[in-house]
C-alpha positions in Angstrom: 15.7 -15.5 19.8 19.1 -17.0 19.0 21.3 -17.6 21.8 25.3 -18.1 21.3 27.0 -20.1 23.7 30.8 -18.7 24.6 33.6 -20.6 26.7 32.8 -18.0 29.5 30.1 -20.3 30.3 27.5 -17.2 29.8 25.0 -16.7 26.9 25.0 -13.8 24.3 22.0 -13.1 22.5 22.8 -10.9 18.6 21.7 -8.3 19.7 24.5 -7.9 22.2 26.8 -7.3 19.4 27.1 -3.6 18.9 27.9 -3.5 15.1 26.1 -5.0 11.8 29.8 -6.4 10.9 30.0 -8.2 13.9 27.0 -10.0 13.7 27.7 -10.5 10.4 30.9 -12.1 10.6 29.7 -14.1 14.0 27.1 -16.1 11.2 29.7 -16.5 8.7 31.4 -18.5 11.5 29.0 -20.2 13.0 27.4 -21.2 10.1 30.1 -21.6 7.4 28.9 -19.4 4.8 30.1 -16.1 3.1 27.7 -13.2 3.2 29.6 -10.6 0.7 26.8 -9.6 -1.3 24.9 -8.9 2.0 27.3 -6.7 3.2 27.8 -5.1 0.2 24.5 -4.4 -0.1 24.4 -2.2 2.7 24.8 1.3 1.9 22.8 3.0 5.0 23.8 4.5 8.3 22.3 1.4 10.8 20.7 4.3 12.9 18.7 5.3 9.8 17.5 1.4 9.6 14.6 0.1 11.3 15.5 -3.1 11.6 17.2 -5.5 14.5 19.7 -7.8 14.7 21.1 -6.3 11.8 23.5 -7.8 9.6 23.3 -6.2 5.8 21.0 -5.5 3.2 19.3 -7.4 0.5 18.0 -5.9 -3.2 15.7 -6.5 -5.9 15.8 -5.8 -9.3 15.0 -2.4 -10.1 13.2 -1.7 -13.2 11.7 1.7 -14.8 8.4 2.4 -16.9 7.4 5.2 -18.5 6.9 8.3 -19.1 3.1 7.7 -18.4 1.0 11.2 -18.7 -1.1 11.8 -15.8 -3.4 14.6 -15.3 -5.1 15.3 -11.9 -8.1 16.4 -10.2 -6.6 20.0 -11.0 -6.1 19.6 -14.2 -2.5 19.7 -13.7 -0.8 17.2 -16.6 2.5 16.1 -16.0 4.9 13.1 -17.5 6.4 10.3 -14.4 9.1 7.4 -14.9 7.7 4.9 -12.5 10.4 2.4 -10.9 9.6 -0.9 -9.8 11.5 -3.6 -7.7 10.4 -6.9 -8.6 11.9 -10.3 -9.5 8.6 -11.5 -11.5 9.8 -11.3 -15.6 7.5 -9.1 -17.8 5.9 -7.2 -15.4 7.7 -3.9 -16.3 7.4 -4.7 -20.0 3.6 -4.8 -19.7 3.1 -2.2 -17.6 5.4 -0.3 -20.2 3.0 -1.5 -22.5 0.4 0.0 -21.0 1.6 3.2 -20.3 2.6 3.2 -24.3 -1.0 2.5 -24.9 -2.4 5.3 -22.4 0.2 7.9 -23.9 -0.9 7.2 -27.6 -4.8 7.4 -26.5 -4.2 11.2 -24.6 -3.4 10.7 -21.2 -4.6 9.0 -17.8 -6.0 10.8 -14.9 -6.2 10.6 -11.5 -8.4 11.2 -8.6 -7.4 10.7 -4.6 -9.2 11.2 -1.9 -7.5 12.0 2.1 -9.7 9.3 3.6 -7.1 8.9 6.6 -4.8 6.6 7.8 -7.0 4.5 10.9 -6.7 2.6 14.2 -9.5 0.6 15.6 -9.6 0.2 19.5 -11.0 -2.2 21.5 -13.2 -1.2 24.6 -14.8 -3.2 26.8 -18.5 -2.4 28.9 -20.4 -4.2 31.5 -23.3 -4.3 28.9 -25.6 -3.0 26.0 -26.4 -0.4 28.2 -22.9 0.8 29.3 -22.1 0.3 25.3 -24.6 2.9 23.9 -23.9 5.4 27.1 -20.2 5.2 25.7 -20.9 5.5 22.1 -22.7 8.6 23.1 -19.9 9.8 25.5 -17.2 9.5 22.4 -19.6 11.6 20.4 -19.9 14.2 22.6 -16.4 14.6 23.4 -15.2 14.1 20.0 -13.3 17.8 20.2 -11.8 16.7 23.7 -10.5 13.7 22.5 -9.1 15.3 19.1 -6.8 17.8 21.3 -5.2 14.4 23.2 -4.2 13.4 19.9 -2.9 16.1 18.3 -1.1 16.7 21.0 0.9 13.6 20.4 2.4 15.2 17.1 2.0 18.7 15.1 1.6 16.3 11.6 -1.4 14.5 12.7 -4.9 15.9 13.0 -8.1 13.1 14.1 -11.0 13.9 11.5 -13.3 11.5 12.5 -13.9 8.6 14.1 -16.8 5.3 14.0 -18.3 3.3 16.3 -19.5 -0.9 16.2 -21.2 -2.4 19.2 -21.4 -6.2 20.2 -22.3 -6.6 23.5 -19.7 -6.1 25.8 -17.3 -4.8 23.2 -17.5 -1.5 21.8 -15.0 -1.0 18.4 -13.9 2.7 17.6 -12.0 3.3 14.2 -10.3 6.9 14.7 -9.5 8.3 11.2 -6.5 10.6 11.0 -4.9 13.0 8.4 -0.6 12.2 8.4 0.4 15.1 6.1 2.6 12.9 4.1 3.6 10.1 5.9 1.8 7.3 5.7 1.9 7.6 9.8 1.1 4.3 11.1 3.4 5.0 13.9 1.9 8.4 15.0 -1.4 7.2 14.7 -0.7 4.4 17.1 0.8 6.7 19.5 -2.0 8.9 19.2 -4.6 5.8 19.6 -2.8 5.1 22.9 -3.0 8.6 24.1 -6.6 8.5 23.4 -7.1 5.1 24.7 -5.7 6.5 28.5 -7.9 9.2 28.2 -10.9 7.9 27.5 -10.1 5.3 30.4 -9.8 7.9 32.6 -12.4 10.1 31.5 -15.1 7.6 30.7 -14.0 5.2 33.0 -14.1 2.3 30.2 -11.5 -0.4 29.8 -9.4 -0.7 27.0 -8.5 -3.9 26.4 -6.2 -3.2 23.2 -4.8 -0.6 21.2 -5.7 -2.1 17.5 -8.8 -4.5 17.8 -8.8 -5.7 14.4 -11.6 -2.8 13.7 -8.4 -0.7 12.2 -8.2 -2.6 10.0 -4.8 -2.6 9.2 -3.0 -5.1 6.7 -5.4 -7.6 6.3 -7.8 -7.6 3.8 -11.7 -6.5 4.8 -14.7 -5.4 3.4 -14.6 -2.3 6.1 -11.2 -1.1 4.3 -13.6 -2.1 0.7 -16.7 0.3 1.0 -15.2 2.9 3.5 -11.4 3.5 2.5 -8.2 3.6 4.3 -5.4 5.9 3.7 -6.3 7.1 0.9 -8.8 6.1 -2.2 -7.6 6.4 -5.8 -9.5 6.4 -9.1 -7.7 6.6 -12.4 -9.4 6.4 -15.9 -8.1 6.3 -19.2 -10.3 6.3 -23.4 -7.9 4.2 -25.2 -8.5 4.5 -28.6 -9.4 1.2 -30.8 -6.7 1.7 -33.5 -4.6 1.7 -30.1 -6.2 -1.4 -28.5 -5.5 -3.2 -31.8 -1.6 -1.8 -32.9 -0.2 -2.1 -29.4 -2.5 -4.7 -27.2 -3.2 -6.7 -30.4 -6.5 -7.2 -29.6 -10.0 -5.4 -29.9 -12.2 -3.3 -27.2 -15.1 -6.1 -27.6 -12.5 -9.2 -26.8 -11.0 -7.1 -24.0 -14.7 -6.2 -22.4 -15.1 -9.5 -22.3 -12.4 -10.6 -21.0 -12.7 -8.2 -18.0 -16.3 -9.2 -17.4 -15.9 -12.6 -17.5 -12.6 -12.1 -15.3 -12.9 -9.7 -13.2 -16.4 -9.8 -12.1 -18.0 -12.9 -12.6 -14.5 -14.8 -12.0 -14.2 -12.9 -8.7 -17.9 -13.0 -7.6 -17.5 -16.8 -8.0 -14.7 -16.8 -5.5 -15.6 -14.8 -3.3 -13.0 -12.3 -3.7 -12.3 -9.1 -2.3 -10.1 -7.7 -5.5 -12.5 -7.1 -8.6 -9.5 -6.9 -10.2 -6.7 -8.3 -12.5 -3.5 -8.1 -10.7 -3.3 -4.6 -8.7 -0.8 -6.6 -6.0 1.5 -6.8 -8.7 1.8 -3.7 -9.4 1.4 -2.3 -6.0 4.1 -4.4 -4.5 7.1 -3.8 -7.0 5.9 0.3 -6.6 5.7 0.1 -2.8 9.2 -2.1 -2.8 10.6 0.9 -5.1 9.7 3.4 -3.0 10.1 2.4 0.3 6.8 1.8 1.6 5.3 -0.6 4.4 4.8 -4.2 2.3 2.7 -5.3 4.1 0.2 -2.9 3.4 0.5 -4.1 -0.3 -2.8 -6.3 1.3 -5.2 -3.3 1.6 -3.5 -2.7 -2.3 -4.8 -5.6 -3.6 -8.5 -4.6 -2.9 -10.2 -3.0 -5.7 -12.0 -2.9 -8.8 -11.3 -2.3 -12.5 -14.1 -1.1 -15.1 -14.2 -1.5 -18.6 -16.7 -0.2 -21.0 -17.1 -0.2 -25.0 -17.8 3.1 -26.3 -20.2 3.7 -29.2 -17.2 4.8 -31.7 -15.3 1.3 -30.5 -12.9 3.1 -28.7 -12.1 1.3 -24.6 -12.9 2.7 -21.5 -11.0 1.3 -18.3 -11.0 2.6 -15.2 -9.4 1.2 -12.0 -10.7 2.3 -8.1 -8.4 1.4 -5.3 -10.1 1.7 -1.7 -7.3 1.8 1.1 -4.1 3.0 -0.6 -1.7 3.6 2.2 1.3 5.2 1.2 3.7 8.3 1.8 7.3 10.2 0.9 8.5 11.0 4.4 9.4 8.5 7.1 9.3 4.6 7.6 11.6 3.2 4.7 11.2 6.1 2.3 14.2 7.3 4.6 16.8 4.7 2.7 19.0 5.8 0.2 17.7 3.2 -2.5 14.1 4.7 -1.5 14.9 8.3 -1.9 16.9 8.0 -5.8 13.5 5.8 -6.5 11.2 8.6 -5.2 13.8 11.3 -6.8 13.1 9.6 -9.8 9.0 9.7 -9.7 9.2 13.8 -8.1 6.1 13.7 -6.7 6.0 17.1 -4.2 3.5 14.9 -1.9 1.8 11.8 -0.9 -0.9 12.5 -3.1 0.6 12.9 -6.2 3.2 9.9 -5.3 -1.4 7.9 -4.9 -2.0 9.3 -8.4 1.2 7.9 -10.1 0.2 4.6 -8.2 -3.1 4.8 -9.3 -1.7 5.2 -13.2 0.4 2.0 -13.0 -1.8 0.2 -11.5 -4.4 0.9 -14.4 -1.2 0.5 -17.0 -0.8 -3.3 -15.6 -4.4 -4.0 -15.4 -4.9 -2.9 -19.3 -1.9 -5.0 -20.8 -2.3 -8.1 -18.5 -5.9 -8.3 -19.4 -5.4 -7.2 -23.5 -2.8 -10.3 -22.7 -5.3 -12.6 -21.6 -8.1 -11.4 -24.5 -5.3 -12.3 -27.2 -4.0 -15.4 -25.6 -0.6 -14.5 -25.3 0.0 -14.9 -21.5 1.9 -17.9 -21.5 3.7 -17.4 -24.3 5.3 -13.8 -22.8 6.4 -15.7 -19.6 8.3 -18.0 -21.8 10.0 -15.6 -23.0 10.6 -13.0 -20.2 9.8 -14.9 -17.1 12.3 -17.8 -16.9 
């Protein structure tokens, strides 16, 4: 907290100013610097903002990619600019790269499944024996417990929930379908509604809302094998006469490159991303679009697949476990966010996971066809200083 001393001999804290200007120009003052770009910057209503002690905005670079072809689960097939905010040079132009090299081999497509956005309790027993008598109690009452939480919001329904015992402490990850928010907020609400009810009802303590059992924005194997949000699988045949005009390389070195990468490289250690660079992408997508960065850690979990076909021609395939993401609320509401998502025109959350899902696999083909033809170093040179 920053306190400001004034000759009244009492203390004001910033957030006692009433207007972003203010504390804005009280800074200038006090610390003898000019914050015009800040302020100019700033082009939303501060009630829209989610954000105290206010005093401007900031940017990033915003670049585009595409058009990348995507077809879906339903075999719709449809062509998406991508935008990306990111300071780190070359990343667009390889992703570009790799869209170019999807578009020329047919088209990429893209599979996501609801698994639902989660919040992980902690309760606490007298015992084993109190434990299992509760884990039984929560499934009995399962379709009790679901009416306390949906009546908390008419966008959120609880699908399920999971239960880990030790000892004294029982763990219960509820799973909940947000329409298309990404709904960390409702779900929390709706964790605490549960929470008092089950307190009441059971008459066990909870001793916090979010027990690490969630788990939300830190990377865990939980999040790994049984998904968050949602889970996204794209897949792409990219065509050796592609692999060698526009990644300059071959399927073999590529395969190779991946395996040794990828899997071994991450096996050895101990990683929890089988994968080449999906926070990359993810982060300049999710700063683009207005999503919760910090969940750019469950993004960065994953696993890309490569294969040589029998004809030569490159399979590569990327899976992303906990993709937590939506178009309504949270900072999708900023103006910057909503021209980025106009731009994309996904109709839902789902269809904003599969254009993730098609960038992500775009940056994983052209960093790694990079790597196979050595040329890494030699693009940051160029576009990276």
């Amino acid at each position: 907290m920053i306190y400001i001393f004034i000759p009244t001999n009492q203390y004001m804290t910033l957030k006692d100013f009433k207007t972003t200007k203010e504390r804005r120009s009280f800074l200038e003052k006090e610390l003898k610097i000019k914050l015009e770009n800040v302020a100019k910057a700033h082009v939303d209503d501060e009630k829209t903002i989610h954000c105290e002690n206010l005093i401007g905005s900031t940017t990033l670079p915003l670049g585009i990619a595409g058009p990348l072809s995507i077809k879906n689960e339903e075999l719709r097939v449809k062509n998406y600019y991508v935008p990306l905010a990111t300071t780190e040079g070359a990343l667009v132009a390889s992703i570009s790269r790799g869209f170019k090299a999807i578009n020329l081999s047919g088209v990429a497509t893209s599979f996501v499944e609801n698994v639902g956005v989660t919040r992980g309790p902690v309760f606490e027993t007298t015992g084993l024996t109190e434990s299992f008598k509760f884990k039984k109690w929560l499934d009995e009452n399962f379709n009790l417990i679901k009416i306390e939480a949906e009546k908390t919001s008419s966008h959120l329904k609880l699908k399920k929930l999971g239960t880990r015992i030790a000892g004294t402490y029982v763990y219960v990850r509820f799973y909940f379908d947000t329409q298309e928010a990404m709904g960390m907020n409702m779900v929390t609400i709706a964790t605490e509604k549960i929470s008092q009810f089950i307190q009441k009802n059971a008459n066990v303590k909870c001793l916090a809302v979010s027990g690490n059992f969630c788990i939300d924005k830190k990377p865990a194997w939980l999040n790994f094998i049984s998904g968050r949000g949602k889970r996204v699988w794209t897949e792409v045949v990219l065509k050796k006469e592609v692999v060698k005009k526009i990644l300059k390389t071959t399927s073999e070195k590529f395969f190779e490159v991946w395996l040794a990468k990828c899997m071994v490289g991450s096996a050895m250690s101990g990683s929890l991303g089988f994968n080449a660079h999906f926070a990359n992408i993810v982060a300049a997508f999710y700063a683009a679009t207005g999503q919760d960065l910090a969940h750019v850690v469950e993004g960065s979990m994953g696993m890309t697949t490569s294969k040589v076909l029998k004809n030569g021609d490159l399979y590569v395939s990327v899976y992303l476990p906990a993709v937590m993401i939506g178009t309504v609320g949270g900072g999708t509401k900023l103006k910057t966010k909503q021209e980025a998502l106009s731009i994309i025109g996904a109709k839902s959350s789902k269809e904003l996971a599969e254009v993730l899902g098609g960038a992500v696999l775009a940056g994983e083909i052209s960093l790694l066809a990079s790597l196979s033809e050595g040329t890494l170093a030699e693009t940051h040179q160029k576009l990276g200083r």
